[in-house]
C-alpha positions, 0 to 999 in steps of 0.5 A: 244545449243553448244557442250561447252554450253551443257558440261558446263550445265552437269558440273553445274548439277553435281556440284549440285548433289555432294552438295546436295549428300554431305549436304543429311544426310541418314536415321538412323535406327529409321528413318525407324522404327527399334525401339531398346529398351523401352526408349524415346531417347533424341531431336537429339538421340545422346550424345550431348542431355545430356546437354552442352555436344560437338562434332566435327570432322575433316575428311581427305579423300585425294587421294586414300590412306589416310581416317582418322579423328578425333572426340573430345567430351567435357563434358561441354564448358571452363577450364575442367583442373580446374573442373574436371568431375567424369568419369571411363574406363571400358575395355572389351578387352585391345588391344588397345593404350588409353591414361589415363587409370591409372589416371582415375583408381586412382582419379576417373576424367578427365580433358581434353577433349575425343578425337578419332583417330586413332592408330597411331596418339594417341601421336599427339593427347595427345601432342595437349590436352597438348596444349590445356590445357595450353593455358587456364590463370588459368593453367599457372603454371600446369606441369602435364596433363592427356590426354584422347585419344582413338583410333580404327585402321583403316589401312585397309582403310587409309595409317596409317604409314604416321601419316597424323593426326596433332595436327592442328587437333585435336585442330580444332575438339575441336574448331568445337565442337558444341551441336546439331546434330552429323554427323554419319558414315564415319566423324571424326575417323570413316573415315577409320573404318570398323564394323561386315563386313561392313563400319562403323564409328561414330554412337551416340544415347540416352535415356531419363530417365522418371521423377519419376526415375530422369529424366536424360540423358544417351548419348553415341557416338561409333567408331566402327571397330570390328567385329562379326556377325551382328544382329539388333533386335535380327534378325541375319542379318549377316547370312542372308546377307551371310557376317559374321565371320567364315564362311569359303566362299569368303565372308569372311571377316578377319578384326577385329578392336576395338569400342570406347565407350563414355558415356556422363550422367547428373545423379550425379554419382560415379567413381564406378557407372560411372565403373558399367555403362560402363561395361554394353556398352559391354552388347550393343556390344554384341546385335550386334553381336561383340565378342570382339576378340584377336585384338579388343580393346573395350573400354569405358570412362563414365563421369558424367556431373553433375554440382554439383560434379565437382571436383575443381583442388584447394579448401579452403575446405578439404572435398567433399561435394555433392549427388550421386545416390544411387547403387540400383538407377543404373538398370535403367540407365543400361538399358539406357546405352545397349539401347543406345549403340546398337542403337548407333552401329546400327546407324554408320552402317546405315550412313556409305558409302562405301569406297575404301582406301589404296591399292584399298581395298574396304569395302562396306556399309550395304545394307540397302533395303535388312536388311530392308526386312529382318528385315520385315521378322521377324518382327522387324520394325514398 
């Protein structure tokens, strides 16, 4: 064979490495048998197994500066300005830029979709759900929408000064949203983020609950970019990596971002329940290890999909009419939503992928092999 004959047999090879590199989806944590909590997860473990719940992304790597994204979540396919959804923020820690806050807090509803960026693109990103819900016929006379945009910063890794994002994209991450599997890791507004001293991401997770309690679905989807001292299963797997918060060596590491929260459930719930049950995602946070520090802004948004206590926009009717959970009917639906945070969190690491980004800065992926012997050693895989 020729020199230009066997260069062009390598260059085929490493083509087709790179494809199935890029299509190889990594194992998640239940994958290899660390099981996170009591409940059964959902057909995909993620926030789109509540039903009619999407999720899309737009990922941009470009050179060697700019690694950012966006990810949009809607709670169910049309008009969501013309039905809205019963939904709540809770803030564990308030640095952050969310959009909307104070008109979820008064009326208790959202009536765009959720999307996920980054700090500095939160305005393009509102103007774009602006768009979005104008371009419906039957909001042709609406002059008031409340955007709903969560954002991390992920300016160790992407050159957020440039405000790559455009409302081009976010409108192409709705217009992606799809039931289903939901990639992981370093995708959508998780490109650039970093989490408990290791790349991190998007991760996502769900519970079922059984039958006689209701039978419903607790889905939640994560941007993880805060730090702490990683554990998984209770194992402190941080410390024994050498790599966690405070310790004062090298390994070190200073960043210290934020973790977006969204929690997706068909069970027919309350703004007030929809609060309860965001607040307990911190409890999930915190098993892993994260601390919601000064500079973490930790937030999380709860809808509740439920068809039959949809809010219309207008109405002949003066009244509200429909059945909500009962408070002493929540403890289970806690514990769904802890369960499926952590793992959510636990999953965005074990998908991530090490990154070099702005100013070489590299932030490399958890070390797989070596958590899992570690977690062999205390017993804690299957």
């Amino acid at each position: 064979m020729s020199n230009r004959g066997t260069m062009k047999y390598f260059l085929i090879i490493l083509i087709l490495m790179n494809i199935l590199n890029t299509n190889a989806q990594k194992q998640r944590a239940r994958d290899l048998g660390i099981q996170i909590g009591i409940l059964n997860t959902g057909k995909n473990n993620a926030v789109t197994d509540v039903p009619g719940v999407k999720v899309g992304h737009v990922t941009i790597v470009k050179g060697d500066s700019i690694n950012t994204g966006v990810t949009a979540i809607l709670p169910y396919s049309g008009n969501i300005f013309q039905n809205k959804v019963p939904a709540a923020i809770y803030i564990g820690n308030g640095f952050g830029k969310l959009t909307g806050y104070s008109q979820v807090e008064e009326l208790g509803n959202i009536e765009t979709p959720i999307i996920l960026t980054n700090t500095l693109s939160v305005p393009s990103a509102a103007d774009a759900l602006i768009d979005y819900t104008f371009q419906f016929p039957e909001n042709k006379n609406i002059k008031s929408v409340n955007p709903i945009v969560g954002e991390t910063n992920d300016g160790g890794l992407n050159d957020i000064r440039k405000k790559f994002i455009t409302k081009e994209h976010v409108l192409e991450a709705i217009a992606n949203a799809n039931t289903g599997v939901v990639k992981e890791g370093n995708v959508g507004a998780g490109t650039g983020t970093s989490c408990l001293g290791f790349k991190g991401g998007i991760g996502t997770s769900s519970r079922i609950l059984p039958e006689s309690r209701g039978g419903y679905t607790v889905g939640v989807l994560v941007q993880t970019n805060f730090g702490g001292i990683l554990q998984i299963n209770g194992v402190p797997v941080g410390i024994e990596l050498n790599r966690f918060k405070f310790k004062e060596i090298k390994q070190e590491y200073e960043e210290d971002g934020s973790c977006m929260i969204v929690i997706m459930t068909d069970a027919p719930l309350s703004p007030k329940n929809l609060k309860r049950l965001a607040s307990r995602a911190m409890f999930g946070i915190a098993k892993t290890g994260g601390i919601a520090s000064n500079s973490s802004g930790d937030f999380a948004i709860a809808v509740s999909t439920a068809e039959d206590i949809r809010i219309p926009y207008l109405s002949d009717s003066m009244f509200e009419e429909y059945r909500i959970l009962r408070n002493d009917r929540m403890d289970i639906l806690f514990e769904a939503v802890i369960e499926a945070t952590e793992e959510a969190i636990i999953n965005s690491l074990f998908a991530a992928e090490t990154m070099v980004g702005k100013g070489n800065v590299r932030v490399e992926s958890l070390p797989v092999e070596k958590t899992l012997e570690i977690l062999k050693k205390y017993n804690r895989v299957k």
